[in-house]
C-alpha positions as CSV (number, residue, x, y, z in Angstrom):
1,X,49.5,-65.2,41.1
2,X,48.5,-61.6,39.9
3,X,45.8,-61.2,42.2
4,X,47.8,-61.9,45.4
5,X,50.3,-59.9,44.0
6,X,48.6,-56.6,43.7
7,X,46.8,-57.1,47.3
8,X,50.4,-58.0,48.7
9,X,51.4,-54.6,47.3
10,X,48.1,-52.7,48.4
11,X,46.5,-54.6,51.8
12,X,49.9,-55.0,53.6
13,X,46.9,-54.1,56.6
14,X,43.7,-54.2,57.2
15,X,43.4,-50.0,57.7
16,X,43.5,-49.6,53.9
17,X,39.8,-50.3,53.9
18,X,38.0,-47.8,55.5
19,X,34.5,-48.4,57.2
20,X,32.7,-46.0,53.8
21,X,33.8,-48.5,51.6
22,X,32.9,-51.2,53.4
23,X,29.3,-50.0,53.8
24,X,29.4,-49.2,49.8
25,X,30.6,-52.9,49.2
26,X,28.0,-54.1,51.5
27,X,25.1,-52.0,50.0
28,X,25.8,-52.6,46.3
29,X,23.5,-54.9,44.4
30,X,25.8,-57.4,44.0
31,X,27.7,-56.4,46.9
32,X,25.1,-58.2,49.5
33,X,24.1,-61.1,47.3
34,X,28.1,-62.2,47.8
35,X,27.6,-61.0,51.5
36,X,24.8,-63.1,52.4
37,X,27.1,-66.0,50.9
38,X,29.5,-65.3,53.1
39,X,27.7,-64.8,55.7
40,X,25.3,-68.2,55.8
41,X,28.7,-70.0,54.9
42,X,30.2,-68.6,57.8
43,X,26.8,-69.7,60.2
44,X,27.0,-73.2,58.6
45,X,30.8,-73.8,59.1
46,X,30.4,-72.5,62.8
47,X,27.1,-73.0,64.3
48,X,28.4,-72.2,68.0
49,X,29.4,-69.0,67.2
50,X,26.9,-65.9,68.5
51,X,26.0,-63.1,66.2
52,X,28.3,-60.8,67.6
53,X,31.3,-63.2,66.5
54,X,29.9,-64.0,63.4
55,X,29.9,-60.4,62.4
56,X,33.6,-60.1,63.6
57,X,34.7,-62.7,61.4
58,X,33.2,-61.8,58.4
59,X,34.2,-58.1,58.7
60,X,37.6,-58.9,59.5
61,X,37.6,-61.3,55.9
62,X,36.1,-58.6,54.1
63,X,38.4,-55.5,55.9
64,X,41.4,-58.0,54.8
65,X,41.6,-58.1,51.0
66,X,38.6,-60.2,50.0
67,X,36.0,-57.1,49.0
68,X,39.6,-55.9,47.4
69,X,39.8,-59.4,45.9
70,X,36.4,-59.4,44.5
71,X,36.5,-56.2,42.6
72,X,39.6,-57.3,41.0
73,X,38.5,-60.0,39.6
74,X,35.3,-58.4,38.5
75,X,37.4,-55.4,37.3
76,X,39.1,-58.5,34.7
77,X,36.0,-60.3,33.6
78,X,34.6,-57.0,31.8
79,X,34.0,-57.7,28.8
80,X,36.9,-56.2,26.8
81,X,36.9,-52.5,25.5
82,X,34.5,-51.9,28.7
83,X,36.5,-49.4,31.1
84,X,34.4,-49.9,34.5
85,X,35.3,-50.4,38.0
86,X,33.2,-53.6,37.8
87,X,30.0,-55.0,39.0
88,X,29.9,-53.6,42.2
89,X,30.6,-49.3,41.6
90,X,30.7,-49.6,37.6
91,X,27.8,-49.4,34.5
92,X,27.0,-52.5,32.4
93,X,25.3,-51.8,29.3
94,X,22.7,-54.5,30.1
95,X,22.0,-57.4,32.1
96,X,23.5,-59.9,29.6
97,X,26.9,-57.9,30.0
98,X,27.4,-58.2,33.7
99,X,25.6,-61.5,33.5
100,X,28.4,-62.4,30.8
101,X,31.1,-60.7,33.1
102,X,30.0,-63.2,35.9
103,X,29.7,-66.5,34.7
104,X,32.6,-66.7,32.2
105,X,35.3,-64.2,33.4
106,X,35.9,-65.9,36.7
107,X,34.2,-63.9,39.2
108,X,33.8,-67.1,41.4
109,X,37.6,-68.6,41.2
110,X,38.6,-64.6,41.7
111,X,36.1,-65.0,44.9
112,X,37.8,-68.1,46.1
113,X,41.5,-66.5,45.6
114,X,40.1,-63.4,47.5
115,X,39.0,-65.5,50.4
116,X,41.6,-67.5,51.0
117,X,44.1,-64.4,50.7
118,X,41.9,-62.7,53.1
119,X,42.0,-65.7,55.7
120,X,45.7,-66.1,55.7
121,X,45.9,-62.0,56.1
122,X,43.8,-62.7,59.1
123,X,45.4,-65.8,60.2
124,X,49.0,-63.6,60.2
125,X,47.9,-60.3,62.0
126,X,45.8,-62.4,64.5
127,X,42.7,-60.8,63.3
128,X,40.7,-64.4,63.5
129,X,41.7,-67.2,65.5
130,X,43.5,-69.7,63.0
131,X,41.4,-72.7,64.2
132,X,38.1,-70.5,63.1
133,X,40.3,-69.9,59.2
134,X,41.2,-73.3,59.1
135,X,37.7,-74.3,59.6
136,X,36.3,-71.8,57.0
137,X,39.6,-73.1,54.7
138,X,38.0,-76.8,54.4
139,X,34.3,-75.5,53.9
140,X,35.3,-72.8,51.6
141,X,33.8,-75.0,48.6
142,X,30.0,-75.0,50.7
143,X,30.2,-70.6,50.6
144,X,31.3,-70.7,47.2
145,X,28.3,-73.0,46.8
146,X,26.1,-70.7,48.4
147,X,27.5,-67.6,46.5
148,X,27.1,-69.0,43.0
149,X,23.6,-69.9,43.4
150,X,22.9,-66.7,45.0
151,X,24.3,-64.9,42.2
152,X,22.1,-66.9,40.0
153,X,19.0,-66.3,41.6
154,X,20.0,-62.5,41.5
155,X,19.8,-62.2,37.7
156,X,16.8,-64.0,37.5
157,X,15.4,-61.1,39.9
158,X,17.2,-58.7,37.7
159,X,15.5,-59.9,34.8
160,X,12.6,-59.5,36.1
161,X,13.2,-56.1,37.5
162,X,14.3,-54.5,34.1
163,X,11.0,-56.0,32.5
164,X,9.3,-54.0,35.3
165,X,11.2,-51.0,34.5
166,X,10.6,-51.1,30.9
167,X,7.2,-51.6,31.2
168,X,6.4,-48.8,33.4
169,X,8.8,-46.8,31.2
170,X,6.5,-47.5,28.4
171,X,3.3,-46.7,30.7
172,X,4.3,-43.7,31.3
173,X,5.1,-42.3,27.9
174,X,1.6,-43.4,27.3
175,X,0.2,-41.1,29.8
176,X,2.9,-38.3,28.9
177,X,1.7,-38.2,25.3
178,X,-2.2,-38.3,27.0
179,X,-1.1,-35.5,28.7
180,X,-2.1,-37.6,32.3
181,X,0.0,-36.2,35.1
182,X,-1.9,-38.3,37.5
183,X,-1.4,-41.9,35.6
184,X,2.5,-40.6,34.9
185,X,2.6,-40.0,38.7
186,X,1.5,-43.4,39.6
187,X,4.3,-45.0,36.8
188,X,7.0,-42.4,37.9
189,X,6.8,-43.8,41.5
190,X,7.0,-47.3,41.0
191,X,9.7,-46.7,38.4
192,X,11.2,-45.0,41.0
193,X,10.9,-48.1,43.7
194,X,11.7,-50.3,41.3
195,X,15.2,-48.9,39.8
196,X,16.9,-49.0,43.8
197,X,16.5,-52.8,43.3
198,X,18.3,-52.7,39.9
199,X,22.2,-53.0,38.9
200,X,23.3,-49.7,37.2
201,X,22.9,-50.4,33.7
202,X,24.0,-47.3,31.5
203,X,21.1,-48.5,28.4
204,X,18.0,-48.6,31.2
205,X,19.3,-46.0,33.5
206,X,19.7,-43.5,30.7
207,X,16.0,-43.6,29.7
208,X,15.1,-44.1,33.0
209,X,16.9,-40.7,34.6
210,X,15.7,-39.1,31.4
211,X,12.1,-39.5,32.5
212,X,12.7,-38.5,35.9
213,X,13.9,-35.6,34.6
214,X,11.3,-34.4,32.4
215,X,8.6,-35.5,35.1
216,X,10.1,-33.4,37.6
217,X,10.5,-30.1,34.8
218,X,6.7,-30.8,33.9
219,X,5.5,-30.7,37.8
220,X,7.3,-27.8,38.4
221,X,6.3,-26.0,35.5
222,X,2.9,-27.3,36.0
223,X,2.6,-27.6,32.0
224,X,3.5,-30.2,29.3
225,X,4.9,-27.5,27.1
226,X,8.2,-28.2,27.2
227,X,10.8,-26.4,25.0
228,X,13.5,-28.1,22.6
229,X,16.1,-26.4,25.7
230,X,14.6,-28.0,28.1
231,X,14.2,-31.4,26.9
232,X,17.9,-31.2,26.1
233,X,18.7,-29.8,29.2
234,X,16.6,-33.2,31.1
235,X,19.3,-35.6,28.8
236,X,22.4,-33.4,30.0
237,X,21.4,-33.4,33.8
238,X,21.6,-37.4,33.7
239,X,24.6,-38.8,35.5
């Protein structure tokens, strides 16, 4: 399998992932929707386990080859022509992309051959006891569960979050062309709030970072007359 494969070649241990990269797996969008999957699974499957355990385990599945695992098969569900990382680090042009990249490229088979590599990497170096692997081996089918429907219930939320964002997008243009500082500062800061909850998608984000920028330029100016230079200058410090 090509997946096993390229982690044999690249996660021969588990030092390869270092603790920053874990975090950034853990904080991404996506990233703790799949977490928390792994994570109830893991509480189901093993009820007498204490907290402390439970966080061993999982961090010893994901610091052998399954957040590896993941972003492959993420990496090969992008929809083609579309050079990104993946879900987790990459840019989606909108929701219906990533959406796309989820549901029919796989992410969820790439997710089960990620954690069953990770368990047998962890069964061989002794990281977790192979009576707790074998036991998270036969419920593997109730996380996946678990994961899938998380996942679902995440792009509902993302739906609903890029709505927001458009909306108060549009708001404040309304008060920028009223010449309202006070009603674009009220729809600046809940854009603001509201795009940490949102998957990096280059269409929304672009807008989004381009009004940040000019809102920032107009309050420290402390004018709306901006020039043609600096409006151009707000697009070319987006990132």
């Amino acid at each position: 399998m090509e997946l096993a494969n390229n982690l044999d070649n690249n996660l021969l241990t588990s030092s390869n992932v270092t603790l920053e990269e874990q975090k950034g797996f853990l904080d991404s969008t996506l990233g703790k929707v799949i977490n928390t999957g792994l994570d109830a699974g893991i509480r189901f499957l093993l009820p007498d386990l204490i907290e402390e355990q439970v966080i061993d385990v999982k961090d010893a599945i994901i610091n052998n080859g399954f957040k590896a695992g993941v972003e492959e098969a993420i990496t090969s569900a992008v929809d083609m022509g579309k050079s990104v990382i993946g879900i987790f680090t990459g840019k989606f042009e909108n929701i219906t992309q990533a959406e796309n990249a989820v549901k029919s490229g796989g992410i969820i088979d790439g997710i089960s051959d990620a954690l069953d590599y990770a368990l047998n990497l962890c069964s061989k170096f002794g990281k977790i006891p192979n009576a707790i692997c074998s036991v998270i081996k036969g419920g593997k089918d109730a996380i996946l569960d678990t994961i899938s429907n998380n996942i679902e219930d995440e792009f509902k939320n993302q739906v609903s979050s890029i709505e927001k964002i458009n909306s108060y997008i549009k708001s404040w243009k309304n008060s920028y062309n009223n010449k309202d500082l006070d009603g674009m500062e009220k729809e600046y800061e809940k854009l603001e709030r509201e795009l940490e909850k949102t998957l990096p998608l280059e269409n929304t984000i672009k807008e989004a970072r381009n009004i940040e920028n000019i809102h920032i330029l107009i309050k420290n100016k402390g004018d709306f007359n901006l020039s043609n230079d600096e409006l151009e200058l707000a697009k070319k410090l987006i990132i």
